[in-house]
C-alpha positions, 0 to 999 in steps of 0.5 A: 500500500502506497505510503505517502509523507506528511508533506506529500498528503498536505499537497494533496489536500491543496496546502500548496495550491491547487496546481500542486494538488492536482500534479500530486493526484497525477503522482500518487495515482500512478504510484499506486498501478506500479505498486510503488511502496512511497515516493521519492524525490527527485532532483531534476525533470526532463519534460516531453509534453512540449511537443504539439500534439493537439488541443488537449496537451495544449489544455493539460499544461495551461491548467497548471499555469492558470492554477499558478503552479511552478516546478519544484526541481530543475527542469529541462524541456526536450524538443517543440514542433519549431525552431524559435530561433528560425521561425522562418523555417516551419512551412506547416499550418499556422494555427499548428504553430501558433498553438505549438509556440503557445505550448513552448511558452506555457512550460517557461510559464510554469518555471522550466528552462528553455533547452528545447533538446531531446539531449539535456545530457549534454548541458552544463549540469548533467545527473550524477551516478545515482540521482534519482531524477524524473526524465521523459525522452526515449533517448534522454532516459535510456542515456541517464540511466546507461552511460550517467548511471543515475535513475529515472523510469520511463516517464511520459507527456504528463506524469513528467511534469506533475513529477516536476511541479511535486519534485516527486516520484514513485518509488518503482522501476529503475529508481529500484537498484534490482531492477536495474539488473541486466537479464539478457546478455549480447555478444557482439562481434569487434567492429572496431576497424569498420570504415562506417562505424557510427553506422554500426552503433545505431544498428546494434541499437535496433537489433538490441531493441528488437531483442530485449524489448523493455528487457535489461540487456547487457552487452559485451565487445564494445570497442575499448574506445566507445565515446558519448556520442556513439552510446547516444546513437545505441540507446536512441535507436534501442528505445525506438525498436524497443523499449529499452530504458537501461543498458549495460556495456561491460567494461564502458557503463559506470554499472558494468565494470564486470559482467557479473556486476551488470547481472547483479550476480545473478544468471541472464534469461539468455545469450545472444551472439551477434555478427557483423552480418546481422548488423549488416542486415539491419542497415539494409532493412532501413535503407530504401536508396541506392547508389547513385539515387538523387537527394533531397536532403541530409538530416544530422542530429538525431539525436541532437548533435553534440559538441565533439559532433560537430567538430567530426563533422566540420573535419569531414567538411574540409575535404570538399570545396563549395557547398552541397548539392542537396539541403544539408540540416543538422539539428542541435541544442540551443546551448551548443548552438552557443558554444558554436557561436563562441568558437566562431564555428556557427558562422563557418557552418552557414557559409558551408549551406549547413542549416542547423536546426534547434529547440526541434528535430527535421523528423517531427515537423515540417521544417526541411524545405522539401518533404518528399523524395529521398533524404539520408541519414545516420541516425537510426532513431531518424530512420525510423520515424521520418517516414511516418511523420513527414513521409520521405524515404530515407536512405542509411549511411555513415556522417562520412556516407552523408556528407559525401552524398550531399555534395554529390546531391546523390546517394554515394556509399563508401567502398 
């Protein structure tokens, strides 16, 4: 049976308003279907529910602003449906953006910080190993919880920000060091020395998802040297296959020092060997374009690009003169977008034709100039949305693959 404080019972009774009371019922309510025993506090929020999907998310948020309710912790918000920066770019219905600009807005209303980032990790104040913090975005929670180590569940549009406004959550799922445990066990062959080995770490994260589901896998023959931003490509694309929130990588993951360590001790419910070929075979089940098919587009930065990003790319740049042939975007954080600025770096990327995009991403709203045909990428979490949601037809390559085929305005694969 759910125990709740003195102080959680007087916020439900409206001793702090009738905001917080209503976010208290949201957490408690929800604490009660997981069986959480209590609820714990958090020291940081990560907000999904920015992104427009209609009236009713639009209504959920200004009730609390109405009600005069702020968050109790440091909030961070992911991506909205545009990019405030560059207005100029959304070519969608303009009551969409004017209700999408509206909801943007209600979140700094209620106090949260204006990110606009599906990678809040990559901020000056990131969780430390074990914070229990209340995180929503897929990437955002499986990257807190795998390669920070700190803890948060799955979190969704609406709990997250009642989570937020009570700094409160249900004491259950990975907040709980038990289930944190790694129940399947993948061994992945080296592909270390591959020419497209970005390529290779969004590919293992489908096939990863596929395999464990919400499961907790573990994986072991990373290559020694595995960075952020390639863990980042893993778990994007192993929670849009799956629904991986947690993964451990032996000898890279701050819980995987050992093997044993990432099982908590205990045998997994099974091993699964993977090949180089498999990885092969999940790069081709994404790729609808071929050698030599015309471009429309590259899109970068899914999730958003990072510093070091950036700094591979602008390498990758030096080697072709003029600028591409086809529309180049590279989706980002407005805090690097900054750092950019501050290195002098942004300037040298729009005198390239690179167009980057912040506060949203080119796969979730109308924002590419051109909305059909063929557009490449390198993220896997891209892939498999853009379809869908803005229906173009993606071809998969390296950054590498990428840049090579922009400035060619066709499909050019290395090798």
């Amino acid at each position: 049976m759910l125990q709740l404080s003195e102080r959680d019972q007087a916020m439900l009774a409206g001793n702090f308003g009738r905001g917080a009371a209503r976010a208290m019922q949201i957490v408690a309510r929800t604490a009660h279907v997981m069986s959480a025993p209590n609820l714990i506090d958090i020291r940081s929020a990560h907000i999904d529910g920015c992104l427009y999907h209609g009236q009713a998310s639009l209504d959920f948020v200004e009730l609390f602003v109405e009600a005069g309710a702020k968050v109790a912790v440091p909030t961070t918000l992911n991506v909205g449906s545009l990019d405030l920066i560059h207005p100029e770019l959304y070519h969608g219905d303009r009551a969409v953006q004017s209700a999408a600009q509206r909801l943007m807005q209600a979140h700094l209303l209620l106090g949260c910080e204006s990110s606009f980032t599906c990678a809040p990790y990559q901020l000056k104040n990131r969780p430390a190993r074990g914070e229990q913090i209340a995180w929503a975005e897929s990437n955002a929670i499986v990257f807190a919880n795998s390669v920070l180590g700190a803890r948060t569940s799955r979190y969704g549009d609406f709990l997250d920000l009642a989570a937020a406004i009570t700094g409160r959550a249900p004491y259950a799922g990975l907040h709980v060091e038990e289930n944190r445990a790694g129940r399947i066990v993948l061994r992945v062959a080296d592909f270390a020395d591959r020419t497209s080995r970005d390529i290779y770490f969004a590919a293992l994260g489908l096939l990863v998802g596929k395999i464990a589901g919400a499961v907790v896998p573990v994986i072991i023959g990373l290559p020694a040297d595995t960075n952020e931003d390639e863990l980042k490509a893993l778990g994007a694309a192993a929670a849009s296959s799956g629904a991986v929130a947690l993964f451990h990588a032996v000898g890279i993951t701050p819980e995987a020092p050992t093997l044993d360590a990432a099982l908590q001790g205990q045998a997994p419910l099974k091993t699964v060997d993977v090949t180089l070929g498999d990885l092969d075979e999940v790069r081709q089940t994404l790729n609808t374009g071929r050698e030599g098919d015309e471009l429309v587009a590259v899109a970068l930065g899914t999730p958003h690009f990072s510093l070091a990003e950036f700094r591979r790319l602008a390498k990758i740049l030096d080697a072709y003169e003029g600028a591409p042939k086809s529309d180049f975007y590279v989706n980002t954080s407005r805090f690097i977008l900054w750092e950019l600025g501050e290195l002098g770096l942004a300037r040298a990327f729009e005198e390239r034709g690179i167009q980057i995009v912040v506060d949203t991403c080119t796969y979730i709203t109308p924002v590419m100039k051109k909305l059909s045909g063929l557009v490449m990428t390198n993220s896997g979490k891209w892939a498999s949305y853009a379809p869908a949601n803005i229906g173009v037809t993606v071809a998969y390559g390296s950054m590498d693959e990428c840049v090579r085929s922009a400035f060619a305005g066709k499909v050019r694969f290395n090798g």
